[in-house]
C-alpha positions in Angstrom: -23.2 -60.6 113.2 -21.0 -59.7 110.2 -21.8 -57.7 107.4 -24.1 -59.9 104.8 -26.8 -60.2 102.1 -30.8 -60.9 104.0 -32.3 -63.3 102.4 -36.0 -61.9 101.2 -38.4 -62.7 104.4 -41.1 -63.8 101.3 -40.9 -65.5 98.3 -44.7 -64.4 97.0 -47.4 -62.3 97.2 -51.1 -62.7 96.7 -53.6 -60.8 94.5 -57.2 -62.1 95.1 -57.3 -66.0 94.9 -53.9 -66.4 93.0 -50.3 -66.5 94.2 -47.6 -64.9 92.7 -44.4 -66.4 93.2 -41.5 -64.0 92.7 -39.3 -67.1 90.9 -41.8 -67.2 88.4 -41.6 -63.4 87.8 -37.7 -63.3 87.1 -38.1 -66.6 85.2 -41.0 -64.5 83.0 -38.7 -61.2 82.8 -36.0 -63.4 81.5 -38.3 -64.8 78.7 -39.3 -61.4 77.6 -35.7 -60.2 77.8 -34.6 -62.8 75.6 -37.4 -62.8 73.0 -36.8 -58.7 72.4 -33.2 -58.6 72.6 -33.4 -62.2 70.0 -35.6 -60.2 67.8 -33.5 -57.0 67.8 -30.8 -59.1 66.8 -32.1 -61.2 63.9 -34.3 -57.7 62.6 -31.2 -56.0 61.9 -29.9 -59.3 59.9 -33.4 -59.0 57.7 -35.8 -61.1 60.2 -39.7 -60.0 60.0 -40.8 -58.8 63.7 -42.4 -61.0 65.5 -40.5 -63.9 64.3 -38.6 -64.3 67.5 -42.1 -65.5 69.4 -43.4 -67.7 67.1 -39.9 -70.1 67.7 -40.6 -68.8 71.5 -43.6 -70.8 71.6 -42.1 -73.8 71.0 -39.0 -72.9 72.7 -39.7 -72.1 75.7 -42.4 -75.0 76.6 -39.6 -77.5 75.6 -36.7 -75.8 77.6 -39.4 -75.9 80.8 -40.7 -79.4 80.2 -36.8 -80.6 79.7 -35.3 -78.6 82.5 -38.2 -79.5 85.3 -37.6 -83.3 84.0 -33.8 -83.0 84.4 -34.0 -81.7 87.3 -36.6 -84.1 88.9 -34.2 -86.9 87.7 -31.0 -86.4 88.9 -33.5 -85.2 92.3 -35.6 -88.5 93.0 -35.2 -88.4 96.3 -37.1 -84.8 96.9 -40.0 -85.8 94.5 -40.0 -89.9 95.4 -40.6 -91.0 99.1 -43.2 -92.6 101.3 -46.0 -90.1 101.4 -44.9 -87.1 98.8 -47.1 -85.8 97.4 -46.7 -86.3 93.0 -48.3 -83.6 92.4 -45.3 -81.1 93.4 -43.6 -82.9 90.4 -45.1 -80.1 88.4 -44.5 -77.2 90.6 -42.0 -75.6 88.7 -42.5 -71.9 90.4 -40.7 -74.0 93.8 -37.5 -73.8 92.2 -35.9 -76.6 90.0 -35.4 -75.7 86.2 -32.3 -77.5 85.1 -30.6 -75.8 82.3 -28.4 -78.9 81.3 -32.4 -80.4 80.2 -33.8 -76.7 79.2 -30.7 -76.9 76.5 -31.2 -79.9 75.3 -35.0 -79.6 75.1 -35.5 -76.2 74.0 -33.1 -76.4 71.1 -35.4 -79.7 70.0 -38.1 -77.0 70.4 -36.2 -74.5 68.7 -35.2 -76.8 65.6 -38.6 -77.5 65.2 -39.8 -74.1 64.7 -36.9 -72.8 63.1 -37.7 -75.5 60.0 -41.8 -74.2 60.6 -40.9 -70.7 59.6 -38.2 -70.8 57.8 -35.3 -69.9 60.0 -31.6 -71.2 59.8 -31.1 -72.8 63.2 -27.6 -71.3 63.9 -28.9 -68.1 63.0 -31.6 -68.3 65.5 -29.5 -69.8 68.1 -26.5 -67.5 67.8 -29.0 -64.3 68.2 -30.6 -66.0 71.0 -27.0 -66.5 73.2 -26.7 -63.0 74.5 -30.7 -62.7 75.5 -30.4 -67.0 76.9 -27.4 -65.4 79.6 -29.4 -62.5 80.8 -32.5 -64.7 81.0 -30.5 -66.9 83.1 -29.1 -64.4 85.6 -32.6 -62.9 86.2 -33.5 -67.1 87.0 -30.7 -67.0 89.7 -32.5 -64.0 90.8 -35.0 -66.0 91.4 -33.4 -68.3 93.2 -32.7 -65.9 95.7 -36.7 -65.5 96.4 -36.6 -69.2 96.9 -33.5 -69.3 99.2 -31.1 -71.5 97.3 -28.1 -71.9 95.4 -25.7 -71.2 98.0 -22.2 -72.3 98.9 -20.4 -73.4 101.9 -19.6 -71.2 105.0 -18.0 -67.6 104.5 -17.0 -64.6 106.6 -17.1 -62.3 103.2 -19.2 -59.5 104.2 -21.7 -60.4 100.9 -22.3 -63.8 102.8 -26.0 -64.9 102.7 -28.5 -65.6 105.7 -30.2 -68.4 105.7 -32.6 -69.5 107.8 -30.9 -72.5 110.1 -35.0 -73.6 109.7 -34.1 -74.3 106.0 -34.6 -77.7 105.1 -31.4 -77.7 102.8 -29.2 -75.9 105.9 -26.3 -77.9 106.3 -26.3 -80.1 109.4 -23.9 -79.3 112.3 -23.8 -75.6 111.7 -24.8 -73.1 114.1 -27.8 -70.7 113.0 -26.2 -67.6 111.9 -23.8 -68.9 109.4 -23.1 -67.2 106.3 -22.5 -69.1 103.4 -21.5 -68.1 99.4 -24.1 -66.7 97.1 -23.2 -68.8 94.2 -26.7 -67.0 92.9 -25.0 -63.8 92.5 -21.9 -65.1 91.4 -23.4 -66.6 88.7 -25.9 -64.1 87.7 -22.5 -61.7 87.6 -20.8 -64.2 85.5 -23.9 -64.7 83.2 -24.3 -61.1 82.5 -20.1 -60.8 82.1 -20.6 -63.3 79.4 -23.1 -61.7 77.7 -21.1 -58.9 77.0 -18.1 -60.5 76.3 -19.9 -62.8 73.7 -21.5 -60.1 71.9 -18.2 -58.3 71.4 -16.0 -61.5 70.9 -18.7 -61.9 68.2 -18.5 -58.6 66.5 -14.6 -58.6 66.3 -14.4 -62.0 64.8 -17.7 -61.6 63.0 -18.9 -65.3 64.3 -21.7 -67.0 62.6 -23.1 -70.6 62.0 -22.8 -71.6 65.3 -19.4 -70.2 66.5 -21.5 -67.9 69.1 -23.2 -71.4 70.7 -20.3 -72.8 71.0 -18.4 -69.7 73.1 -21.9 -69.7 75.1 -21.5 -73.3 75.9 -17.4 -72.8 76.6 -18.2 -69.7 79.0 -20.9 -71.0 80.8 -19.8 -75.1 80.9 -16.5 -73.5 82.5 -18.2 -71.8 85.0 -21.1 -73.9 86.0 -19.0 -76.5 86.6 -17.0 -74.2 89.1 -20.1 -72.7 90.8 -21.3 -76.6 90.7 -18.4 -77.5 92.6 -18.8 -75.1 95.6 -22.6 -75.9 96.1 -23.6 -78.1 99.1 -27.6 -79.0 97.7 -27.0 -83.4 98.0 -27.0 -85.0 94.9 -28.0 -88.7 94.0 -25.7 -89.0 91.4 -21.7 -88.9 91.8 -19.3 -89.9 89.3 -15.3 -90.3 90.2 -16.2 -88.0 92.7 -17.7 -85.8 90.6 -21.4 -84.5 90.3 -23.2 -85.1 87.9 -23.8 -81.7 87.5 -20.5 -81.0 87.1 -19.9 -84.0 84.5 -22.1 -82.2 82.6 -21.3 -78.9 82.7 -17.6 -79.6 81.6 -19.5 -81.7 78.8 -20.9 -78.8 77.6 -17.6 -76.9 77.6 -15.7 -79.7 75.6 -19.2 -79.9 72.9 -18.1 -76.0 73.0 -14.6 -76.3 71.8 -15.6 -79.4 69.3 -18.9 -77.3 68.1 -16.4 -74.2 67.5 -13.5 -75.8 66.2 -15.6 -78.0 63.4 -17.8 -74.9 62.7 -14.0 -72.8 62.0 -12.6 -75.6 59.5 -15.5 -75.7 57.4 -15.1 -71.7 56.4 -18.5 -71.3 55.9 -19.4 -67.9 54.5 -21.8 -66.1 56.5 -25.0 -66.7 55.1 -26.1 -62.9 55.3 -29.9 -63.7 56.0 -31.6 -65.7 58.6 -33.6 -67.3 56.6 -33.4 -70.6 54.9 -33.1 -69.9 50.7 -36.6 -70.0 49.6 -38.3 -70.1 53.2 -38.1 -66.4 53.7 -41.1 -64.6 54.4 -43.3 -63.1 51.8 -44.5 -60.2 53.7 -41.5 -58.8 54.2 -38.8 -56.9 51.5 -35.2 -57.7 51.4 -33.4 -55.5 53.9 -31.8 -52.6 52.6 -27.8 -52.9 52.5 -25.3 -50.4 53.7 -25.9 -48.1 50.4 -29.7 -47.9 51.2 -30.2 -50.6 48.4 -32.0 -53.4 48.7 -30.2 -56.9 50.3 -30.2 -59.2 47.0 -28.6 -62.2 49.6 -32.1 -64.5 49.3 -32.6 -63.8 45.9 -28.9 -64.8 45.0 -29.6 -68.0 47.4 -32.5 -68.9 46.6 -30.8 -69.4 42.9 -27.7 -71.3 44.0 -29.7 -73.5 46.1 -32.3 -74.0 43.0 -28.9 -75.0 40.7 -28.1 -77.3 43.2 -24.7 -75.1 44.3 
């Protein structure tokens, strides 16, 4: 046997009557990571604390609801035979979040919320892109628990066992077989993006958008890569493509239109996360770089109110 990565011999634990699948914990340590690095990141642009989980509340139940649906629908065939059982529709702590619906979704969530308290959109979403990549490489993590997301056949000494027992093994190859862990590789390219986006942003001083759309560039390109190695069957190819992968290199392309549009317009940065007039009355304008209070509200609350 070559060198290789074990694949964990349990994938949950049980305290009392419940069970705790380990998925659902790295799914849940993303969603906190996200929500405090979001919040650190709007707070220092003048954002009140706690901000960050009231747009989580809508968030997040959107991005599951649209990812599980996604992903049940370009999957009939594992939720819709002769004798399955419905119910495991809803059993999202199995595996199957797809983050093509979560996207769409959770920014429909996120929208909705954002206009409820009085957050620019782009503002939010831009904070959120560094916290959404993390969150996603602790999911992958999770996917690891659940013994999925792998590639074809390797000798590379970070191959990963799987169980030949596995109903997604691929048929015709002996037990023993290593195969890619397109888990790691993209939780390793989730978490390289992360950082790259964060500094990309600081050195060009992105706003309104212009971090979404590197998010969707960086991980569109990629997915659609890691997409291409995976051997999980698909109902649904296109030219010989996955859908999948049509969709990820969507997402790149909406990346470079979303980026380039967002560049022409020269919008100045807005300085506050908040829309003029929505922001909050329980917390004072954040002091500037001279230790003096932030007039930006104030001065756009009257431009907006003079119709500028």
């Amino acid at each position: 046997m070559h060198e290789s990565i074990p694949s964990p011999p349990i994938s949950s634990f049980d305290i009392g009557p419940f069970t705790i699948h380990f998925y659902a914990l790295c799914i849940l340590t993303g969603i906190l990571i996200a929500v405090a690095l979001t919040q650190r990141r709007l707070s220092r642009q003048g954002a009140e604390k706690g901000i960050v989980l009231d747009v989580a509340l809508w968030t997040v139940p959107f991005g599951i609801i649209g990812g599980r649906l996604y992903h049940v629908v370009t999957h009939p065939n594992d939720y819709f035979f002769p004798g399955a059982d419905l119910w495991k529709v809803l059993f999202v702590w199995e595996g199957g979040l797809a983050i093509f619906g979560a996207i769409i979704a959770g920014s429909i969530g996120a929208f909705i919320a954002c206009r409820r308290r009085g957050l620019r959109f782009w503002a939010f979403t831009d904070a959120l892109i560094p916290g959404l990549l993390l969150a996603q490489a602790f999911g992958r993590f999770g996917n690891y628990f659940n013994h999925e997301l792998y590639g074809g056949p390797t000798t590379l000494p970070w191959g990963l066992q799987i169980e030949a027992t596995n109903a997604a093994f691929p048929p015709g190859l002996p037990p023993g077989t290593l195969f890619h862990p397109l888990f790691l590789y993209e939780m390793i390219w989730n978490i390289a993006g992360a950082f790259l986006i964060i500094s990309l942003e600081r050195r060009l001083r992105l706003h309104s958008g212009r971090t979404v759309a590197l998010y969707f560039i960086w991980y569109g390109i990629g997915r659609a890569f890691f997409e291409s190695l995976r051997l999980d069957p698909t109902e649904f190819v296109f030219a010989g493509l996955k859908a999948n992968v049509i969709a990820a290199l969507l997402l790149a392309v909406a990346g470079v239109v979303l980026f380039t549009i967002q560049t022409k317009r020269h919008s100045p940065n807005p300085g506050s996360p908040h829309i003029p007039g929505r922001n909050s009355k329980h917390m004072p304008p954040a002091p500037g770089p001279d230790g003096e209070a932030d007039h930006v509200d104030r001065v756009a609350e009257i431009r907006h109110s003079h119709g500028n």
